[in-house]
C-alpha positions, 0 to 999 in steps of 0.5 A: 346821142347814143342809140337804144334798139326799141323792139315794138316800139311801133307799139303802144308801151313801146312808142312811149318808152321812145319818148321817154328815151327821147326826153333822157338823151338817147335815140331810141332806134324802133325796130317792128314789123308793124304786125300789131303796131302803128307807123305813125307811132314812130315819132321820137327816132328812126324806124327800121322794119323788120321781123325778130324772126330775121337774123340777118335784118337784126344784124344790119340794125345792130352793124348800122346802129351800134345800140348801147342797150336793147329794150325789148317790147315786142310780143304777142299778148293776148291770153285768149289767143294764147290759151287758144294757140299756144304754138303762136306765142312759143315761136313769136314770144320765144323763138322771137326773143332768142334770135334777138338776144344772139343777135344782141350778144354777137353785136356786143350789146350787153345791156337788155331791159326786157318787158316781161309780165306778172302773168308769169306768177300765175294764180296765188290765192289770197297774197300780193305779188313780189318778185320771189313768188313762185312762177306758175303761168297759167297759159302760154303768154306767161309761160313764154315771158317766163322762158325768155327771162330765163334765156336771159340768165343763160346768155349773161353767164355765157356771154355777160349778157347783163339784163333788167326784167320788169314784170308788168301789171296792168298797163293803162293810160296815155302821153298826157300831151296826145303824140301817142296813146293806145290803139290796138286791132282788136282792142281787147284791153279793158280800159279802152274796150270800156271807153270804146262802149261809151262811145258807141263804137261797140255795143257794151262792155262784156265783163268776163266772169261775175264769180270770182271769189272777190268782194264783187264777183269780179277780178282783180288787177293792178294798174299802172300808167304807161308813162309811169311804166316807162319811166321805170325802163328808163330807170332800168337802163341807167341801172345797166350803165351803172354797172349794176348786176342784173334785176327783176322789178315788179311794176304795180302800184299795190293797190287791186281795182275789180272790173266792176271798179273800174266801170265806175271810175268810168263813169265818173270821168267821163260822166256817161253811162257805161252799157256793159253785159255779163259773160262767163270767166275766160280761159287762163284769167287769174282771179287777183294780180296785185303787186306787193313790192317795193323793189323798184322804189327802194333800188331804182328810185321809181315812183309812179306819179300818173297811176291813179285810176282816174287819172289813168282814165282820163288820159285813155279818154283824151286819146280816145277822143283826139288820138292823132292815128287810125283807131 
């Protein structure tokens, strides 16, 4: 079978994209330095350790290997951390990714699937989100996936480096079937923090600003299911291997849910209350991230089966309560 370099695939969106690319007939190669990840995620192929920083350690990968396709998962996240130390993300997110994509082009590994972010649009007030909007990061996570992508438009005219990006909404869910789900320390997302609250394993939910210009005060997101997003990358690499000229998707469903939204779908799944209290706006927080397009659906086929807030909760919930590794 043919093998996929998976960086981060340690990782929560990267341990499913393994099972994805598992289930689609490739060997999906992790490569994490298991900084953020979970060893135990590594379940559907074999696990190299290593840094993005490591040059040489990502050209024994790719010598050993020969990867027909590079998907590329790992980053730093959190817009906290990256409003508070922006020099972090600029050396992990980008000078990371640039090492990565030599290596990629010295090796011959012309097909890249990069997980980029509907961050890098920024604040636009009062539109859905497509692919030609503006990019106007408001803080050093989006600013660095945005510099990425356009590491990527160099290296295809230089090297024919041809590249999938998708930019991501919110991710939430889990692997229906509990192999892996979700974990991170310390979890910052706002699903499993949510469920984390009804579980006492936290005190309460702090709903991070209360004075968004939106029906309830709070912000707004669009959510997708992990396997959903996968699948879509998936998708992305047999648009690659058909020949296909380089694209940009957006991953969303079309359809906003404020915080306070998702509370209540809390609540209602898993039939328990949900403690929570306000806090103010956090730094680098858009008010509205809703995707508007169809691209993904009309050119690659996607559509999001499991994305349905409740379903998405359920999930989360399962692995919440049964998830097999450390939490």
């Amino acid at each position: 079978m043919s093998a996929v370099l998976v960086t981060g695939g340690a990782g929560y969106i990267g341990s499913h994209a393994c099972k994805a690319l598992k289930a689609a007939g490739f060997t999906p190669v992790t490569y994490d330095n298991l900084a953020t990840g979970w060893e135990d995620a590594v379940r559907f192929g074999p696990f190299e350790r290593g840094d993005l920083a490591d040059r040489d350690r990502l050209d024994q990968v790719f010598a050993r290997w020969q990867p027909v396709a590079v998907m590329h998962f790992a980053a730093l996240s959190q817009v906290g951390e990256a409003m508070a130390k922006p020099g972090l993300y600029w050396r992990n997110n980008v000078a990371g990714s640039l090492t990565l994509i030599e290596a990629a082009a010295a090796a011959g590994c012309l097909r890249f699937v990069f997980s980029s972010t509907c961050a890098t649009y920024g604040e636009h007030d009062n539109i859905v989100l497509d692919e030609d909007t503006p990019q106007l990061p408001l803080n050093a996570y989006g600013a660095s996936k945005r510099a990425v992508e356009n590491i990527l438009r160099d290296f295809e005219a230089a090297y024919g480096l041809r590249h999938v990006i998708f930019r991501y909404f919110n991710v939430a869910g889990a692997d229906p079937e509990g192999e892996v789900g979700e974990c991170h320390r310390p979890e910052t997302h706002l699903i499993p923090v949510m469920l984390e609250a009804i579980d006492g394993m936290r005190p309460a939910l702090t709903i991070h600003g209360t004075d968004y210009p939106t029906p309830d005060g709070t912000c707004i997101r669009d959510y997708v299911h992990v396997c959903d997003l996968v699948d879509a990358h998936v998708l992305g690499l047999r648009w690659l291997e058909d020949g296909k000229p380089s694209r940009v998707f957006n991953l969303g469903t079309g359809k906003g849910f404020s915080v306070r939204e998702v509370v209540d779908a809390s609540r209602a799944v898993t039939n328990r209350d949900v403690p929570f209290n306000e806090g103010p706006r956090r730094a680098g927080d858009a008010t509205k991230l809703v995707s508007g397009s169809t691209r993904a659906s009309q050119e690659l086929g996607w559509e999001p089966h499991r994305s349905t807030m409740a379903q998405m909760i359920e999930d989360a919930w399962r692995w919440h309560r049964h998830g097999p590794y450390e939490k």
